[in-house]
Structures are given as C-alpha cells and as structure tokens.
C-alpha positions as CSV (number, residue, x, y, z in Angstrom):
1,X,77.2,164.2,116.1
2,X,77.3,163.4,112.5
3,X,78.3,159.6,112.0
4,X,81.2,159.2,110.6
5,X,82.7,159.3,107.1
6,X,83.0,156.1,104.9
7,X,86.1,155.1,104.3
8,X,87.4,155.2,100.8
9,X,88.0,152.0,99.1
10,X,92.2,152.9,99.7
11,X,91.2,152.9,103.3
12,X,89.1,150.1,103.4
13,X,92.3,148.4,101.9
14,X,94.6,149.8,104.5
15,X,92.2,148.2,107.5
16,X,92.3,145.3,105.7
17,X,96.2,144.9,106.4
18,X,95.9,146.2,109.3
19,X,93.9,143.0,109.7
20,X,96.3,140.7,108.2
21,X,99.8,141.5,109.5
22,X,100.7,139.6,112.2
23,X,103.9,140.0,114.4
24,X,105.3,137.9,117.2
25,X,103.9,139.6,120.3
26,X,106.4,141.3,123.5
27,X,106.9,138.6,125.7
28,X,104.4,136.5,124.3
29,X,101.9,138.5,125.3
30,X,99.6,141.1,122.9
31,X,101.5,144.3,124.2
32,X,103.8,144.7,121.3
33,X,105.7,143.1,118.9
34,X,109.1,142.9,117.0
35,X,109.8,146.1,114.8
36,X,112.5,144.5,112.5
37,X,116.3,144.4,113.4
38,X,115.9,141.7,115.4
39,X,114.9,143.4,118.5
40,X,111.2,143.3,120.5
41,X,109.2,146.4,120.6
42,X,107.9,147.6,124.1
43,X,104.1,147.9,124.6
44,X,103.0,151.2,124.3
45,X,102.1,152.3,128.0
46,X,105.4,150.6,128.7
47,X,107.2,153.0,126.1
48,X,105.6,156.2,128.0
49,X,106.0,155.3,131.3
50,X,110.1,154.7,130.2
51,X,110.2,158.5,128.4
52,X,108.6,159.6,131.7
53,X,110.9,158.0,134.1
54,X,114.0,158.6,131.7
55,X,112.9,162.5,131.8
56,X,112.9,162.4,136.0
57,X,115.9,161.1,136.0
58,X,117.5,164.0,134.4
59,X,115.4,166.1,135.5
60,X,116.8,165.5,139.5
61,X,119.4,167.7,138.5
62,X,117.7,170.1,136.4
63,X,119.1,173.8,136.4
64,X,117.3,176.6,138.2
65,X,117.1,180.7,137.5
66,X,115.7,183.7,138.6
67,X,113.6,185.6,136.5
68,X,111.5,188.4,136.3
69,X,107.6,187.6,136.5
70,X,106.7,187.4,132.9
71,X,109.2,185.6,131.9
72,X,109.0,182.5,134.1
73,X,105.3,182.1,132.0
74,X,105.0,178.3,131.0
75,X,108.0,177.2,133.1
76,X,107.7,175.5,136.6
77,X,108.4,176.7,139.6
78,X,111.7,175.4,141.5
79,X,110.3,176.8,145.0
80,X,107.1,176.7,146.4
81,X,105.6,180.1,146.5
82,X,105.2,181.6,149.6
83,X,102.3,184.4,151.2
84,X,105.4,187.6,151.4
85,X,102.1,189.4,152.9
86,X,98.5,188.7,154.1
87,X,96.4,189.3,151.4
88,X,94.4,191.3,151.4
89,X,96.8,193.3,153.3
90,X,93.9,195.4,155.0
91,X,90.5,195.2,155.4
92,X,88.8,196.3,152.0
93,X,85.4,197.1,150.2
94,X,84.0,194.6,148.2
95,X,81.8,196.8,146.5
96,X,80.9,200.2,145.8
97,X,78.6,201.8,148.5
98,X,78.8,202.3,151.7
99,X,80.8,202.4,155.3
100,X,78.6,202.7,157.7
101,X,78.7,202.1,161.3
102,X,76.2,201.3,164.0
103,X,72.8,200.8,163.1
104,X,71.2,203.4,160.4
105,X,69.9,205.6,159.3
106,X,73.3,207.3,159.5
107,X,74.4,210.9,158.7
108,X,76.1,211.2,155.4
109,X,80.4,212.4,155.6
110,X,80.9,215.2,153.6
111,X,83.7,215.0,150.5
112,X,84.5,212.3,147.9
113,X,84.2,209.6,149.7
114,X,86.9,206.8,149.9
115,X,89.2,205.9,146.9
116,X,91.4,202.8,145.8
117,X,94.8,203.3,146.9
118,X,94.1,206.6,148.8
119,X,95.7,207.1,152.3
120,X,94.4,205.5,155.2
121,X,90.7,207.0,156.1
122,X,89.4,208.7,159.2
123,X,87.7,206.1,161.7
124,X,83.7,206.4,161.2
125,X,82.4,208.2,164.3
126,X,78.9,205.8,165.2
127,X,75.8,206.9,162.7
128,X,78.2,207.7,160.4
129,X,78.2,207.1,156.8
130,X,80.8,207.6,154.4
131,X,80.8,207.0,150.2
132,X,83.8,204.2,149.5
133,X,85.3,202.4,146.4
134,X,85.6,198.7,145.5
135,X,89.0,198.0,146.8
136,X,89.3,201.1,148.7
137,X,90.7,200.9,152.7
138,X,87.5,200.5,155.6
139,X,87.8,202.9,158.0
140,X,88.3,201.8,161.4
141,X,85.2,201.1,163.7
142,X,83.4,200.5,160.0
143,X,80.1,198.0,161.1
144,X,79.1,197.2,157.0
145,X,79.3,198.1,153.6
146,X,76.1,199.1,152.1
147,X,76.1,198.4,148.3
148,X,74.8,201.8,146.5
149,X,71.9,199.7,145.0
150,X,70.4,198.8,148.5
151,X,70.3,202.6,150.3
152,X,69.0,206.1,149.2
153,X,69.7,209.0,150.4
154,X,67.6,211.6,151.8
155,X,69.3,215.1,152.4
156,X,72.3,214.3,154.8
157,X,70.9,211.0,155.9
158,X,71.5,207.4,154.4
159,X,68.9,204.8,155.0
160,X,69.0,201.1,154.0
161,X,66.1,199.5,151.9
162,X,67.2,196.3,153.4
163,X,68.4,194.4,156.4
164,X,71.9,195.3,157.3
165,X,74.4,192.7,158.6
166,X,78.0,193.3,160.7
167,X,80.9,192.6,158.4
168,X,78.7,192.3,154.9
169,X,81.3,193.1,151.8
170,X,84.2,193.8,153.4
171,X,86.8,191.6,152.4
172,X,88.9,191.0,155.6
173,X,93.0,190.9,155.7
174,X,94.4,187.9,155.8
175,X,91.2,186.5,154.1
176,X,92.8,184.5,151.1
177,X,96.0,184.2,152.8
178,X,98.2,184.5,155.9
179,X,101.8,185.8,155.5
180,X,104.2,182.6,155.6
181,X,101.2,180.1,153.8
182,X,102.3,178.0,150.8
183,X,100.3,179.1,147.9
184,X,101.6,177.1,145.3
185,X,103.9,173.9,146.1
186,X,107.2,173.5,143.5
187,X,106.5,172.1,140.8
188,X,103.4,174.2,139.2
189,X,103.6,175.6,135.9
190,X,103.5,179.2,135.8
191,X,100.2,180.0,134.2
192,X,99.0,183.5,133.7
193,X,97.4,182.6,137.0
194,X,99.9,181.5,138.7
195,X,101.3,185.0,137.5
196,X,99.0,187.3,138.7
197,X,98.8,185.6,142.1
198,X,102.6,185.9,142.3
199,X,102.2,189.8,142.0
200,X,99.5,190.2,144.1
201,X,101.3,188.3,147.1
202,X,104.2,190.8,145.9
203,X,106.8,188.7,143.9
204,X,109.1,190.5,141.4
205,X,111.0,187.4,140.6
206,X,110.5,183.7,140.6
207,X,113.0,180.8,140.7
208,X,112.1,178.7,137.8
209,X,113.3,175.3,136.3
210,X,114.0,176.8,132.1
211,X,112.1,174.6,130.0
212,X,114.1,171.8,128.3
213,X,116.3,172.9,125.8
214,X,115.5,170.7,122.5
215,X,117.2,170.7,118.9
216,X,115.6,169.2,116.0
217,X,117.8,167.4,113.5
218,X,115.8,166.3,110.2
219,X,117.3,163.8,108.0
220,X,116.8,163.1,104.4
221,X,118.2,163.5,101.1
222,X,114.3,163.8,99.6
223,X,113.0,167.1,101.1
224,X,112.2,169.9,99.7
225,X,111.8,173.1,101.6
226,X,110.3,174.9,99.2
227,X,107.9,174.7,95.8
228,X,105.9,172.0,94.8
229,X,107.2,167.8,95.0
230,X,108.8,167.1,91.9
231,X,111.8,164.8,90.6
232,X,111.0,162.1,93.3
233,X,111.7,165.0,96.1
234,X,108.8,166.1,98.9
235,X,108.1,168.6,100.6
236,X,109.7,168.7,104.4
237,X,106.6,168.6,106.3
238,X,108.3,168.3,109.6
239,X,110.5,171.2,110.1
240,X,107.7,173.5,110.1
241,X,105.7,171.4,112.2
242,X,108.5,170.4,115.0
243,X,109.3,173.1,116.0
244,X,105.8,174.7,117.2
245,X,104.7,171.5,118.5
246,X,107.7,171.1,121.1
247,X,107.5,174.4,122.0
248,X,104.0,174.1,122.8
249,X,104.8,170.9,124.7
250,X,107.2,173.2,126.6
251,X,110.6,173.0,125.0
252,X,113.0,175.1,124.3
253,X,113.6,174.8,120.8
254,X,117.5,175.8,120.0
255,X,117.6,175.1,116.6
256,X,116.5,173.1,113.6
257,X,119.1,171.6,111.2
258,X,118.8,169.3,108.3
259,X,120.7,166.6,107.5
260,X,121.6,164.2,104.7
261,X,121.5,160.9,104.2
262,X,125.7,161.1,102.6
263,X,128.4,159.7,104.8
264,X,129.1,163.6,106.0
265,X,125.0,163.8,107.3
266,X,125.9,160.7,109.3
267,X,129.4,162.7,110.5
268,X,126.9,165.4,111.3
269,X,124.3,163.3,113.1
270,X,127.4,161.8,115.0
271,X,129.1,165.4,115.9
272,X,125.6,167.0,116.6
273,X,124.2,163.6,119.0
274,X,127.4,164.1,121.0
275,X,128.3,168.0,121.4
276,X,124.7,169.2,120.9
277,X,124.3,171.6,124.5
278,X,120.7,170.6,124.2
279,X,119.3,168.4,127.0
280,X,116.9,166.4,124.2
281,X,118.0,166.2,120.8
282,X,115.0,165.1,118.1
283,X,116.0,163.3,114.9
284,X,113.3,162.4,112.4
285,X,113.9,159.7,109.9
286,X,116.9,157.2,109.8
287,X,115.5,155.0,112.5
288,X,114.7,151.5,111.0
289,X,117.6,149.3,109.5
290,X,117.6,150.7,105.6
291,X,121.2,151.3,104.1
292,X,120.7,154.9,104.3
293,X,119.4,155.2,108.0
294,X,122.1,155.9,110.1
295,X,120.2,156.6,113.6
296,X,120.9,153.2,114.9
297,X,125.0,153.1,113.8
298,X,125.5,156.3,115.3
299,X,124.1,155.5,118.8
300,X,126.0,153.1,118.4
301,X,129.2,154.8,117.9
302,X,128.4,157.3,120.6
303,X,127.9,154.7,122.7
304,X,124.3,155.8,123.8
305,X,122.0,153.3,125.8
306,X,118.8,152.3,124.0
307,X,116.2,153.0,126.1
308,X,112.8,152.2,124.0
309,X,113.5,150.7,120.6
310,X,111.1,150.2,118.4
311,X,107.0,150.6,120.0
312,X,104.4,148.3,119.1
313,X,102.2,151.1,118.1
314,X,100.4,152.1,114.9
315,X,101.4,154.5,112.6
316,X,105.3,155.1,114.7
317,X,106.6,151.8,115.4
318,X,110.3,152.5,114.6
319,X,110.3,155.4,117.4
320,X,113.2,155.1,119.9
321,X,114.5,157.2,123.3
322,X,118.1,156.6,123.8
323,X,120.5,158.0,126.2
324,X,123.9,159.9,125.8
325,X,126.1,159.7,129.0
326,X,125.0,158.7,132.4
327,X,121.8,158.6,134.2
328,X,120.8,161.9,135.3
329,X,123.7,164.1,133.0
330,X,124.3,163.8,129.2
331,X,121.5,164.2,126.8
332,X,118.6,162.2,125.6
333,X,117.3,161.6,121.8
334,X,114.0,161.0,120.9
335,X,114.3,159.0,117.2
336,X,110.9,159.6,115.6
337,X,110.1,157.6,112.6
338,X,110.2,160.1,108.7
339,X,106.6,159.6,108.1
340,X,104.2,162.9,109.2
341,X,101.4,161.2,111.4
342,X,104.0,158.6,112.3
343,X,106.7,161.2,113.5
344,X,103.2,162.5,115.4
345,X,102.6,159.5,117.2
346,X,106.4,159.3,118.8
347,X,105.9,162.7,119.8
348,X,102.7,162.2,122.0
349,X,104.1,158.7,122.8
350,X,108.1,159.3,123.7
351,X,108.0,163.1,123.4
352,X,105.5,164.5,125.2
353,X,106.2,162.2,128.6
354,X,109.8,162.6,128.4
355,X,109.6,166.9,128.3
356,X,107.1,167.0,131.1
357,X,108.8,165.2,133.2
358,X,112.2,167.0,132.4
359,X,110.4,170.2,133.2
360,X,109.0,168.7,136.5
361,X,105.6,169.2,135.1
362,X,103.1,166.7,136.5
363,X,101.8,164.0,133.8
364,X,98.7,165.1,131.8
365,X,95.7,163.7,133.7
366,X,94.1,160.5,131.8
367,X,90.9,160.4,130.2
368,X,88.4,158.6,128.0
369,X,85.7,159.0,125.3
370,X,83.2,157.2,123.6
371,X,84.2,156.2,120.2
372,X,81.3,156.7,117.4
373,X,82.1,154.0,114.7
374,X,84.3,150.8,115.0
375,X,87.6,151.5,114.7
376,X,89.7,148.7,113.0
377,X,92.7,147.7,115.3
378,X,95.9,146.3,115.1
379,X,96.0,142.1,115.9
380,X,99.1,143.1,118.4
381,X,99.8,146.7,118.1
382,X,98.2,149.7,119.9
383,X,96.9,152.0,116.8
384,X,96.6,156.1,117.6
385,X,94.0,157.5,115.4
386,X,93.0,160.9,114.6
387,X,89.3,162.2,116.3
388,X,87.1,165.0,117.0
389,X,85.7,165.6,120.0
390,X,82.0,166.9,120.5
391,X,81.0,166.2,124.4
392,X,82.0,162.9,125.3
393,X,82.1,161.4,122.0
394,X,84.9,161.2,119.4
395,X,84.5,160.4,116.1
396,X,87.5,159.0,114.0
397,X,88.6,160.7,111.2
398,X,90.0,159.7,108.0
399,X,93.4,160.3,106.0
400,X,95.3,158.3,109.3
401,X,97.8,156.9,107.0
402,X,101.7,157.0,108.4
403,X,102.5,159.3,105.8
404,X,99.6,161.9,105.8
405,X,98.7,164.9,107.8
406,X,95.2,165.9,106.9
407,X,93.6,164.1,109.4
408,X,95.5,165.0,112.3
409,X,95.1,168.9,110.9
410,X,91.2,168.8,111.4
411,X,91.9,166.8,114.7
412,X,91.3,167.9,118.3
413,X,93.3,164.5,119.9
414,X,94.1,161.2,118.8
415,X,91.8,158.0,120.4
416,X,94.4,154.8,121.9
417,X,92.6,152.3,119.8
418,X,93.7,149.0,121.6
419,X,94.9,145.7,119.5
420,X,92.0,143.8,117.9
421,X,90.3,147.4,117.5
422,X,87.1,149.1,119.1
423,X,83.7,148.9,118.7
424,X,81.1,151.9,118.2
425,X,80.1,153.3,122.2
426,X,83.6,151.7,123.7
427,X,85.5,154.0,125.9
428,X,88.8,154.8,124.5
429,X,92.1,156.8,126.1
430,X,92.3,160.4,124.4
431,X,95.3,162.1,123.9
432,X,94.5,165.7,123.3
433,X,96.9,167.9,121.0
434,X,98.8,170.8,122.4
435,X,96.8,173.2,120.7
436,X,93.3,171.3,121.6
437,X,94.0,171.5,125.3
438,X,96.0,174.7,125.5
439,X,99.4,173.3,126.0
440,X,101.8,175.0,127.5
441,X,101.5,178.8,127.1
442,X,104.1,180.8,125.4
C-alpha cells in the first residue's frame, strides 16, 4: 500500500486544533465531553450501545407479515424456518453417469436413460447399468453412480476404469435435512440465500418483521436543490444521500421533506415529529443551540425523552436519539448534525445500531485494522476518519473535514480513531459503509 497522502497545509491546520481544543471530559473521565448547552456528551460506545438498546426496545413489539418469497429479501425473519420436507426428498444423482448395481461390468439398459424430474424409474435388475442425470431419481436396488468420465462402454456392456464404491454420488434423502429441523432460527435476514433455501425446503411465503419505516426531514433555509451555490445558498447534499444510505442500512424510507428554518418549518418539524406514521423519524440540521435550530424546542414541546444528546465524537458531536411516547410504542428521532461527514458519522454512530436492532438484525460483527500513518486524535473525543482498506491495512484519507464529502466518497469504512490519536501499525475499530460491506440487499 501506497503511504499516505500529505496533508495540505489547511489540514495540517485543522489537526493542529484538533490538538488544542480542550473540553471537560464525561464524568471526568476521557470518554466524552460537554457539547454546548450545558449538557455532557456520552462517550461514543456508550452512544451506540443506547441506539441499540433504544431500537430493541421498540422492536419487542415490532409488526409481522406474510409475504411472498421475493419480497421478504433484506427483511428478517419473524419465525424460524422450518425443513416442510427432507431434502433431498429422494435419493438423487450427484452427477452425470451411471446407475449401476452389483459389481461390473454390467449390461447397458436400453433408452434415454434417466432424466431430472422424470417419473420414478424401474428398479436396476443386478449387472444392470442404466444412463442417469445430475439430479435425476436412483432407481431402487441402485449399488453406485459411475461418473461418465470413469467407465467406457464396449457394445452392450459398461465397465469401470476405476474402483467402484457402494453409495458413491448419490446424494441420499434426508441428507441436508430431516423434515421438522430448524434451518434458520428467527431473526436471520433474508439473503438471496436464505431465499433459495426457503424454496427448495418448499416455502411460498415467509413471515417477516417489514423493515423500519424511516422519514427524512431536512432543515435549512440555505439549500439549494438544484444549480450551482450562489447568493450564500449550497447545494443540499443530504437529501440525495439519506435516502440510499438508510435504505441500504435496511429502512424503509417513506418520504423526504424539507424544511425551513421560519417559525412555520418549526410548526412543521413539530406536526411532522408527532403524527409522522414512521417508527424513526431523521432530521438533519437544527440540533445545537443557534437561534435558528429548533430541534431541541420542539422535543421539547412534544415532550420527547432525550435519549443521547450530544456525542463526544469527531466530526458529529451535536447528534442526538430522542424518544416520542413510551418505551416500546411511539417513535424515535435520530437528530444528525447539518454538516455532510458530520451528518455521516451520527448515521454509523446512532443510525445504524438503532435500525438493526428495530429490524431484529443481529449487531454487525466488530473488527480491526492496522492503521498506515498516525492519525491525529482528539485530547477527549473519539474522531471517525475516512480509510481505504487493502488487506489488513487502512490508510486514512484526506478531505475529513465536518463539512466535506470527498473523502468519505473514495472511502470503503471509517477507522475509530481513539482520543489522543493513533500511531502508524496500531489496530483501529473499522466501520465499514453499507455499500463496502454489501449492506442490506434491496
């Protein structure tokens, strides 16, 4: 692997801050720190582990369907799933060649032979030989199969070039599976796997949790959604973006709405935090304590419970989670912070856990790499920065500022860069992105 890039001297400035801000740490300890407002900002694993355990709570009571087989793809399954049949159902070839039975040379059947899916065969009579399909039905009293690139024939007799043994490719019923044995416990995403095992045991149907039903709410007088910046005004970058990456973390996405920053967006937020019929609602923007960001007063007004607010993590730390209604019913609302990578980082940090464990998915398993180049940290904070992978290295990538997105474009996952930073060759947590590590499918 390359090394990697110099930083620019704008960089070098930005690690240089990173450097010098200093914030009074969670609890005294160097897991997080205060986020403005007042209030103390949970630690970063502690902000997860809270998404997750705020998403199991609702998810105990999470609905259930019945749908036809391709359409439970990338939702979990609410039953376990269940051998309808042994499989295979009969004893089949495992290759083309051969039924013989008894010990050769054997005397050749006349006729075609036995096909895939034909009716059942005549038993073999001993000496017998008869030509069969991969998947095709053994005739009873059948010793072997004899793959057609280990015999020849001579005339009307069939004679094996090599040692033949009883019960060689034939695949026997009931060898994957018994009728009645659990295949898959609840609580597996349906893969394309997962779907083609489901028809061969014979399911039609599956009974399904749906996927979590998310809407987006964007807020902001400033964006653009279309054209070049101009007049002070940017480009949305987040509607675009939102939408494909929840889906891909396995949401439903219901809709996407923008909002201003007037006295009627605030109405709206209001009307749309407590009415919305989605079980997560996403707002990006408005969530630190400017005159114009309304996330916090409207929680407020709706009477929602704070759940995370404010992360000590690096770029993201206004994120929140707060609740709407009781434990286990209303809705939830992920706040993520207006900046790109920062609105990135409360999506793998409150987002991500939250949606996998509404869906009943399992949490993503935990892994490290070795980081190739120092990485500058935080002196409290937990800092997510944009890598490539190659093996088991990652290599940090530039353009990781709160506000841009290039870096996290080339990226494959972002490395948990711990406060005080990492050295070149330390093993850091990576979080891989949906599309790095195949989310879920759609």
């Amino acid at each position: 692997m390359t090394p990697a890039t110099p930083a620019t001297p704008a960089e070098q400035a930005l690690d240089e801050a990173l450097a010098l801000v200093s914030r009074a740490p969670e609890g005294g300890g160097s897991g997080g720190g205060g986020s403005g407002g007042g209030h103390r900002a949970a630690a970063w694993p502690r902000a997860r582990d809270t998404a997750a355990r705020a998403g199991g709570a609702a998810g105990a009571r999470a609905r259930t369907h019945r749908v036809p087989l391709a359409d439970g793809l990338g939702e979990v399954l609410a039953e376990p799933l269940d051998a309808l049949t042994d499989l295979p159902s009969f004893d089949t070839s495992a290759m083309d060649g051969w039924a013989v039975a008894g010990p050769g040379p054997w005397s050749v059947r006349p006729g075609e032979g036995v096909l895939a899916g034909s009716d059942r065969p005549a038993p073999l009579a001993d000496g017998e030989a008869v030509r069969i399909a991969t998947g095709a039905r053994i005739p009873a009293d059948t010793t072997a199969v004899v793959r057609s690139e280990h015999c020849r024939e001579s005339g009307s007799q069939l004679f094996a070039d090599r040692p033949v043994l009883t019960g060689q490719d034939i695949r026997p019923r009931g060898q994957e599976c018994r009728s009645g044995d659990l295949l898959l416990p609840s609580g597996s995403l349906v893969t394309p796997a997962v779907l083609g095992l489901a028809a061969a045991a014979g399911y039609d149907e599956l009974t399904t949790r749906p996927r979590p039903r998310v809407e987006i709410l964007v807020l902001g007088d400033e964006l653009l959604t279309e054209g070049l910046p101009k007049d002070g005004l940017i480009r949305d970058a987040l509607s675009p973006m939102l939408g494909p990456w929840l889906t891909r973390l396995g949401a439903e996405v219901i809709g996407t709405r923008r909002l201003g920053d007037d006295p009627a967006g605030a109405e709206a937020l209001f009307q749309a935090v407590t009415t919305s019929a989605a079980d997560v609602v996403v707002t990006t923007g408005g969530t630190a304590s400017g005159p114009v960001d309304h996330v916090h007063p409207v929680l407020r007004r709706a009477g929602a419970e704070l759940l995370v607010d404010g992360v000590a993590v690096r770029p993201g730390h206004p994120m929140l989670l707060a609740r709407i209604g009781e434990p286990g019913g209303g809705r939830l609302l992920v706040g993520l912070p207006g900046n790109p990578l920062a609105a990135v980082s409360g999506l793998l940090t409150l987002a991500e856990p939250l949606l996998r464990a509404l869906a009943g998915r399992r949490p993503r398993p935990r892994y490290t790499a070795t980081v190739q180049g120092d990485v500058p940290g935080h002196p409290h904070d937990t800092r997510l920065v944009p890598v490539l992978l190659s093996g088991e290295h990652a290599q940090p990538l530039r353009y990781h500022g709160p506000a841009m997105l290039r870096g996290v474009a080339a990226a494959d996952a972002l490395a948990v860069v711990p406060p005080q930073g990492a050295r070149s060759g330390q093993e850091l947590e990576i979080l891989d992105l949906p599309w790095a590590s195949g989310g879920c499918f759609t």
